[in-house]
C-alpha positions in Angstrom: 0.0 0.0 0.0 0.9 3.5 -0.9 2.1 5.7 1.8 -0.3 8.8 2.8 1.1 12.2 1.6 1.1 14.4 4.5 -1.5 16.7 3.3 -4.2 14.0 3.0 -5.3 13.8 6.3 -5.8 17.7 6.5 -7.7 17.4 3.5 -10.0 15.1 4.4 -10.8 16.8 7.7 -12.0 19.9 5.9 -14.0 17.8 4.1 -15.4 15.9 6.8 -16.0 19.5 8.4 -17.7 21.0 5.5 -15.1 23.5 5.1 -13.2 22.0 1.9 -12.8 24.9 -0.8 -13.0 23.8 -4.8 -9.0 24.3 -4.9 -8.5 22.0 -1.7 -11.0 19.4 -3.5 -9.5 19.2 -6.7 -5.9 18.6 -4.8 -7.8 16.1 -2.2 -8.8 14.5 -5.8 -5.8 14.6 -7.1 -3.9 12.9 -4.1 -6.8 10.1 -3.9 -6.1 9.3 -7.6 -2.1 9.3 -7.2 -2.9 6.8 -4.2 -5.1 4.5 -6.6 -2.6 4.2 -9.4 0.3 3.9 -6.7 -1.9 1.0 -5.4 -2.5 -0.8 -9.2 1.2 -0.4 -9.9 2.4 -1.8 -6.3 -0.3 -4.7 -6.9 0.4 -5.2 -10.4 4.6 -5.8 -9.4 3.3 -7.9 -6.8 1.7 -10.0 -9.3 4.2 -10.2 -11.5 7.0 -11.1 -8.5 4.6 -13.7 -7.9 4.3 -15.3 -11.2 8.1 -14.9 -11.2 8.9 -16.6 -7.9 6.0 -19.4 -8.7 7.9 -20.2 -11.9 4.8 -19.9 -14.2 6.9 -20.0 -17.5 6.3 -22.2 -20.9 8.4 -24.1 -22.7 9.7 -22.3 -25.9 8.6 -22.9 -29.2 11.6 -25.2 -29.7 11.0 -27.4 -26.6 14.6 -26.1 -24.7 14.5 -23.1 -22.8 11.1 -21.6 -21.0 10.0 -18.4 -21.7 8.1 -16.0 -19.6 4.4 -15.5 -20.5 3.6 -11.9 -21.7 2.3 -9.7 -18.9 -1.0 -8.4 -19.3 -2.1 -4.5 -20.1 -4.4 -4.6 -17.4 -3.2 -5.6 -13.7 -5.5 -8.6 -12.2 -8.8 -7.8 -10.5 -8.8 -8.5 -7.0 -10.8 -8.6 -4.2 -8.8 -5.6 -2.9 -8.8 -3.5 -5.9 -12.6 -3.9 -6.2 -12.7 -2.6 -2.7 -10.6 0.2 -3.4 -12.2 1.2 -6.3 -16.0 1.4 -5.1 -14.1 3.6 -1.9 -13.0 5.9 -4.4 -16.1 6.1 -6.3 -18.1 6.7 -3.2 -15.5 9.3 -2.1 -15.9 11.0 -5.4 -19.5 10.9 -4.8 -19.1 12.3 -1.7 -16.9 15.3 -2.4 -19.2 16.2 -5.1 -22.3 16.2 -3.0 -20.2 18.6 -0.5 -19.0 21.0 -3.3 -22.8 21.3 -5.3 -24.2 21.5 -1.3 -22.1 24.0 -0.5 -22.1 25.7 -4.0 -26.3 26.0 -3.8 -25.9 27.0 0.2 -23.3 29.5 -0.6 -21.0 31.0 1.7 -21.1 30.4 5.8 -22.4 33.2 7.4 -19.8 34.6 9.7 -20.6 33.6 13.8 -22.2 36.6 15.5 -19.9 37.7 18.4 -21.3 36.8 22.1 -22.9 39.6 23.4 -24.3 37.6 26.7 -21.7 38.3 29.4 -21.3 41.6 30.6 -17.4 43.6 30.0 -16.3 44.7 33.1 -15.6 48.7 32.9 -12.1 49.9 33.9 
């Protein structure tokens, strides 16, 4: 698994908080899909090491030495990659329901200061 770039947790919380701007989106975006192809390309080596180490090769067309199968274009679908797929679709989903929410609510009003206690006179 990929490691978490240091912004990503910062991100998220605005998000979480309802106080994620478009710019801060399209970066938390941006990181999510860097972590997803980080994650096809660490699964797809692991695949291929695997295949390596297993010894999965054919004999060559002349019966003498073995040659490697060719790898395929696609990595394998796994359990885990299904998994991490639908998160990221529902985390898209998500973080466009927050930006057209907050887009159609428009901008927080800003917190009316507290007028309840009195201010001791000098």
């Amino acid at each position: 698994m990929a490691p978490t770039p240091p912004r990503y947790p910062y991100l998220v919380g605005r998000l979480r908080g309802r106080q994620i701007t478009m710019e801060e989106a399209a970066e938390l975006f941006g990181l999510m899909e860097a972590m997803l192809r980080a994650n096809a390309i660490a699964a797809a080596q692991t695949a291929a090491d695997a295949a390596e180490v297993s010894g999965t090769s054919t004999p060559g067309p002349s019966g003498g030495t073995p040659t490697a199968p060719a790898s395929p274009a696609v990595p394998p679908v796994t359990d885990e990659a299904i998994a991490l797929g639908l998160l990221s679709f529902g985390v898209g989903a998500g973080l466009l329901a927050a930006i057209f929410k907050r887009a159609q609510a428009g901008p927080p009003e800003p917190a009316a200061p507290d007028r309840g206690a009195p201010r001791p006179s000098r």
